[in-house]
C-alpha positions in Angstrom: 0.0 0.0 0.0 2.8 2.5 0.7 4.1 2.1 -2.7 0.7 2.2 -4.5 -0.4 5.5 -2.7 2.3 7.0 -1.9 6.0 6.4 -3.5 4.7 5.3 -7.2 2.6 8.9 -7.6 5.7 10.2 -6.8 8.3 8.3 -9.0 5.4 8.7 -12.0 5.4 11.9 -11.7 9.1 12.2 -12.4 10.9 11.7 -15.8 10.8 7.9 -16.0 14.8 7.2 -16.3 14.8 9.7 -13.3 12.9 7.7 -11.2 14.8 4.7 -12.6 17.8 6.3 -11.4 16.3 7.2 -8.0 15.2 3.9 -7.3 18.5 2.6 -7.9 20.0 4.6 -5.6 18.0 4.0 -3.0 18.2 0.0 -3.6 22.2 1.1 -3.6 22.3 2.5 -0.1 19.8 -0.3 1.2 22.4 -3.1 -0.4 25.6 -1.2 1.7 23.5 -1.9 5.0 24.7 -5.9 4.8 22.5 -6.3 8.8 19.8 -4.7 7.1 19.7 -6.8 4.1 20.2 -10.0 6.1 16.8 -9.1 8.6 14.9 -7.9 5.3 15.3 -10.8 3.7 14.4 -12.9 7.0 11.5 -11.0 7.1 10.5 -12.0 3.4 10.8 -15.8 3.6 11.5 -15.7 -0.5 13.5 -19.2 -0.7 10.6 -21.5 -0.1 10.3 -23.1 -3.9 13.8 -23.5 -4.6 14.8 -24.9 -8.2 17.9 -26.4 -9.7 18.4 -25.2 -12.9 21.6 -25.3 -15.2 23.7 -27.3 -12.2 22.6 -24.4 -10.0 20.4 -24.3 -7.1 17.5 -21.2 -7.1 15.7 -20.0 -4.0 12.9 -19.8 -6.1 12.0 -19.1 -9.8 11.5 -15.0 -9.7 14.8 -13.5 -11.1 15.6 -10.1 -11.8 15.9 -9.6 -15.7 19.1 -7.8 -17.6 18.4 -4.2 -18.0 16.9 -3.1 -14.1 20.9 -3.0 -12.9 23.2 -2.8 -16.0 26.1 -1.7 -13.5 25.9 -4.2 -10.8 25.0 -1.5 -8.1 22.2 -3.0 -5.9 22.2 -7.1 -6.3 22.5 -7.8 -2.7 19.6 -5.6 -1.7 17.8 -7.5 -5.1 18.8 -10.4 -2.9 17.1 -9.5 0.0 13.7 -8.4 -1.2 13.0 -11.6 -2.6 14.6 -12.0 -6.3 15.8 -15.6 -6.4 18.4 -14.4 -8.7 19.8 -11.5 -10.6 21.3 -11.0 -14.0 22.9 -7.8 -14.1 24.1 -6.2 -17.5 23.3 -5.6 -20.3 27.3 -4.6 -20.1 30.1 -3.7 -22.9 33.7 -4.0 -22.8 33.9 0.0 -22.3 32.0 2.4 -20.9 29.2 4.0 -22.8 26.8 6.8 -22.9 23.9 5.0 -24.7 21.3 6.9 -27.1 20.6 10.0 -26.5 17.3 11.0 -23.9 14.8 10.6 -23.6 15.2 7.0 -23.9 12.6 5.6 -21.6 9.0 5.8 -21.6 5.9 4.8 -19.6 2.4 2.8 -21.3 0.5 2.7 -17.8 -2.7 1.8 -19.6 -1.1 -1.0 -21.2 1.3 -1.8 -17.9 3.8 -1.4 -20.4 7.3 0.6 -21.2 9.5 1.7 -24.1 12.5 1.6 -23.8 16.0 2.8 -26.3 18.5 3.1 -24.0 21.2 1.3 -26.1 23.4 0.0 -23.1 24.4 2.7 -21.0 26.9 1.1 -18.6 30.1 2.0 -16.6 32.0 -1.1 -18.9 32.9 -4.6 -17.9 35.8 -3.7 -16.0 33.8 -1.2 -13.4 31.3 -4.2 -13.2 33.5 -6.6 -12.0 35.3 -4.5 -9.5 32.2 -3.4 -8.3 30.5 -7.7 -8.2 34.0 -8.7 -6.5 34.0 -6.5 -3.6 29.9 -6.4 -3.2 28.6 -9.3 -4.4 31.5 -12.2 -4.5 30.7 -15.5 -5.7 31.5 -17.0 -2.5 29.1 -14.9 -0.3 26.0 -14.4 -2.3 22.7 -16.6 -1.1 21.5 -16.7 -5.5 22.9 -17.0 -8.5 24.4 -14.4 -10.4 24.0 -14.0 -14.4 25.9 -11.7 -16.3 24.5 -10.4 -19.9 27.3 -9.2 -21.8 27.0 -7.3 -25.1 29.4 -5.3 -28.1 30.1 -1.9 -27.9 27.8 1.0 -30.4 31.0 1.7 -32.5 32.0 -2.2 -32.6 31.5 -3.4 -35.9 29.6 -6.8 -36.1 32.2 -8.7 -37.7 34.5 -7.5 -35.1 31.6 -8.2 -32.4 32.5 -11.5 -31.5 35.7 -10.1 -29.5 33.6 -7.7 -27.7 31.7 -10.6 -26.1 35.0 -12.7 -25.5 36.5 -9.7 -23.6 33.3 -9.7 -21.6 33.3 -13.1 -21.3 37.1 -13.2 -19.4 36.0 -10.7 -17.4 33.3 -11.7 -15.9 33.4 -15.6 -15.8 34.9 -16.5 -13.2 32.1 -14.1 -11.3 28.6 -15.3 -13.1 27.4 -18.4 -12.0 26.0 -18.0 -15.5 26.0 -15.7 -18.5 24.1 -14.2 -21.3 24.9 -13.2 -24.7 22.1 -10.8 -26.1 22.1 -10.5 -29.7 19.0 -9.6 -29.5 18.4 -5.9 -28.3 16.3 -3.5 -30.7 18.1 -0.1 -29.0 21.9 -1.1 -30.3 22.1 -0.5 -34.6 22.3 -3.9 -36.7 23.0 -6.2 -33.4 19.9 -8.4 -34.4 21.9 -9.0 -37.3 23.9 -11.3 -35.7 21.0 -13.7 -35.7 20.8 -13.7 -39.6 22.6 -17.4 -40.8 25.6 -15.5 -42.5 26.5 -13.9 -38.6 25.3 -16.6 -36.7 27.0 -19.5 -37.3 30.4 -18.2 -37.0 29.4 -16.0 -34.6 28.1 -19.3 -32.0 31.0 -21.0 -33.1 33.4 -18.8 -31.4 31.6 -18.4 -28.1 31.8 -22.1 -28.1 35.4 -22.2 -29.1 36.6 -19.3 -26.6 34.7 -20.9 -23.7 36.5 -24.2 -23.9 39.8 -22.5 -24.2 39.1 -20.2 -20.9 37.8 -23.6 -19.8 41.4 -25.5 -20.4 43.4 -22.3 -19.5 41.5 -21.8 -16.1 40.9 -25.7 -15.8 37.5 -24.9 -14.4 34.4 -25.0 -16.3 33.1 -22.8 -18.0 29.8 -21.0 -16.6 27.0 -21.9 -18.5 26.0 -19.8 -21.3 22.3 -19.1 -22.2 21.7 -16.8 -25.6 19.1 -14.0 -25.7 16.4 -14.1 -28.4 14.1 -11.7 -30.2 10.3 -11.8 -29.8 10.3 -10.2 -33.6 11.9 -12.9 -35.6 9.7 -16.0 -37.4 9.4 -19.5 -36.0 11.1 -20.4 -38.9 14.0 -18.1 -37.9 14.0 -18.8 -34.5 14.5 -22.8 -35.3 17.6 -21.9 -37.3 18.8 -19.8 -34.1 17.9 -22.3 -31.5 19.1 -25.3 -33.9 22.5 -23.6 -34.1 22.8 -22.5 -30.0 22.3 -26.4 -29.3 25.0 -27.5 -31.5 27.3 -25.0 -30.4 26.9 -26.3 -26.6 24.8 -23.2 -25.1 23.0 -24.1 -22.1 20.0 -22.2 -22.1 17.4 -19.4 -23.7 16.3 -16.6 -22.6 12.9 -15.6 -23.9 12.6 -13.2 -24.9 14.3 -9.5 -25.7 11.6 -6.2 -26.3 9.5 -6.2 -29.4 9.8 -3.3 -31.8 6.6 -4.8 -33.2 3.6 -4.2 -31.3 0.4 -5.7 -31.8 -2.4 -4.2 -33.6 -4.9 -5.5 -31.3 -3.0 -3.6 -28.4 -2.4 -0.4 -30.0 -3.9 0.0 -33.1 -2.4 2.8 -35.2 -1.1 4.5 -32.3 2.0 5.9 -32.7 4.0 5.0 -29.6 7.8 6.5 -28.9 10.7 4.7 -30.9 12.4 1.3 -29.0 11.6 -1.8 -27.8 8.2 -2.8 -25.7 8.3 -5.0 -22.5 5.5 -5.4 -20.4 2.3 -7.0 -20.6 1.7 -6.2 -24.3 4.6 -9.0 -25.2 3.0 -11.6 -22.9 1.1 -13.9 -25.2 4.8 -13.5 -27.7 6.8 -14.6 -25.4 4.7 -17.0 -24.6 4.3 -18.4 -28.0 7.9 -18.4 -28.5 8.3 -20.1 -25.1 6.5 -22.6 -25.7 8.1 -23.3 -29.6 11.4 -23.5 -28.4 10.0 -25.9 -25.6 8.9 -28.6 -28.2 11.6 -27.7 -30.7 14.1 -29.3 -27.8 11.8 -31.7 -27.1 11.8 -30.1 -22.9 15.6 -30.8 -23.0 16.8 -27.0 -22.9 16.4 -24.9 -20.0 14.3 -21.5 -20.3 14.2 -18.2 -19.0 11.1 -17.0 -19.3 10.6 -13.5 -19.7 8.4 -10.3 -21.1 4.9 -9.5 -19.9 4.7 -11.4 -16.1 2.3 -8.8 -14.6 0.6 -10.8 -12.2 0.3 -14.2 -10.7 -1.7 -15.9 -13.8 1.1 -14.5 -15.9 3.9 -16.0 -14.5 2.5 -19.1 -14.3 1.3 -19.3 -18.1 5.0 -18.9 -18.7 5.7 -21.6 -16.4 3.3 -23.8 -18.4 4.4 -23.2 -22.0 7.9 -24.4 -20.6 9.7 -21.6 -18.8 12.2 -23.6 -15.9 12.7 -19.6 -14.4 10.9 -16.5 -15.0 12.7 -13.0 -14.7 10.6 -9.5 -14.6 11.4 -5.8 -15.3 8.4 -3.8 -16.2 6.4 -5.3 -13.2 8.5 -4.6 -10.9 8.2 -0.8 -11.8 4.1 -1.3 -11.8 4.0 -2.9 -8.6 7.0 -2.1 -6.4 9.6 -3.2 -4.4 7.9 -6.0 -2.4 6.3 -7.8 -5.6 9.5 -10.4 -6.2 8.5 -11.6 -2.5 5.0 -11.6 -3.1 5.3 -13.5 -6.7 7.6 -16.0 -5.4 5.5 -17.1 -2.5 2.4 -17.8 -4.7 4.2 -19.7 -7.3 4.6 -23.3 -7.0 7.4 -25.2 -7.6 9.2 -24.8 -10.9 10.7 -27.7 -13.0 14.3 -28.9 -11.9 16.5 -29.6 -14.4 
């Protein structure tokens, strides 16, 4: 109730990437108070439905998806509100500004926002100083997933290296990681989905992971790729076809849409960038459940894009998701809806 009447007619009434911004702060300064995050998440009881998923072990199914904390600045206090795990990111080799504001944009009718931010983030080497001293692998209570991405100015034939150099920075931190080819807000990235990128593209993830692999002799963390709502199902076998031969572990599903449906907007003209929220549910869902069958059950899914209440989330559950992650809804409904989901949800599929 205190963040229905009181704190979310505030932060509304504030540019949105402002009130971003300010929540994140705030979630910053709550994650530095290590007693405080300890009796908060006590207090929450969020690890209840635990799931084992990709050889690790979830408190329960609601994660926090790519995008709420590019910079790694608040997973602990993600941890102790109830997320049962966090993927921070999306995050380049170097620092970048992003595209220019606005970039982000509320559809409170439609419980949905627009978003072109185009990966603002501090760089991979800021992230992992800031993971090792806040959020170490040893000492966090849930998983950590990293989504690593190339740089605006990178070229895509030269884009592969940008997610290797993420890749050796951050591995030996993420108890698992993300490669997102699939962003709308970064130019000709989805292009790397297209069969003349892809391929090769896979092919040297899978090749530079088994040489960190030998040179660290450790394994590598698993690797789950990050697909587009806006591509066919006969594109999206190709892509999935060619992550399983290339040894990725996982999907994510699924990125914004820059294609809206008609029967949610009409001819409305809505701000340039991708749509999350619950406009993408029954896409996501759709996709979810075609990759599902495509792998005959036998690939682990992220579900994400359009949870907005408890009905949501499970329909993703059903169509094959083994974890869900949320972003819009977390903005709709505040900081105690990750506890609050997570205790209504039943148990998830181990795998």
């Amino acid at each position: 109730m205190l963040y229905h009447n009181i704190i979310k007619p505030i932060l509304f009434s504030l540019d949105p990437e402002m009130a971003h911004e300010l929540g994140a702060k705030s979630l910053h300064l709550l994650g530095k108070c290590r007693p405080g995050c300890a009796l908060l998440r006590k207090l929450l009881l969020c690890q209840k439905n635990p799931v084992e998923v990709l050889g690790l072990r979830f408190p329960n199914c609601v994660g926090q998806a790519a995008g709420l904390d590019k910079d790694g600045l608040f997973p602990l206090a993600s941890e102790a509100i109830g997320f049962g795990f966090v993927e921070v990111g999306t995050v380049t080799p170097l620092s970048q500004p992003g595209n220019d504001r606005p970039r982000l944009f509320r559809i409170p009718h439609k419980l949905a926002l627009v978003n072109r931010m185009g990966f603002n983030n501090d760089g991979v080497e800021a992230l992992k100083n800031r993971l090792s001293s806040s959020f170490p692998k040893n000492k966090r209570l849930i998983p950590l997933g990293i989504n690593l991405g190339k740089g605006k100015s990178t070229p895509l034939e030269k884009a592969l290296d940008d997610y290797c150099a993420g890749f050796d920075q951050t591995a030996h931190l993420a108890d698992y990681i993300t490669i997102n080819i699939s962003s709308p807000n970064t130019q000709n990235l989805r292009n790397l989905q297209k069969d003349e990128y892809l391929d090769p593209f896979l092919s040297g993830i899978k090749e530079h992971r088994a040489h960190w692999s030998k040179l660290h002799n450790i394994p590598s963390p698993p690797c789950l790729l990050k697909i587009s709502p806006d591509e066919s199902f006969k594109s999206l076998e190709g892509i999935i076809s060619k992550a399983v031969e290339h040894n990725f572990d996982g999907i994510v599903a699924c990125n914004t849409t820059i294609n809206p449906s008609r029967e949610d907007f009409g001819s409305k003209t809505l701000p340039e960038g991708g749509i999350s929220g619950k406009p993408i549910e029954r896409r996501a869902n759709e996709i979810i459940k075609f990759v599902s069958k495509l792998t005959d059950f036998k690939l682990p899914i992220i579900g994400v894009g359009g949870i907005h209440d408890y009905e949501s989330a499970q329909r993703k559950l059903d169509a094959g998701a083994n974890l869900l992650q949320i972003y819009t809804s977390f903005v709709y409904n505040g900081p105690l809806w990750p506890s609050q989901l997570a205790k209504r949800i039943p148990l998830a599929k181990s795998w």
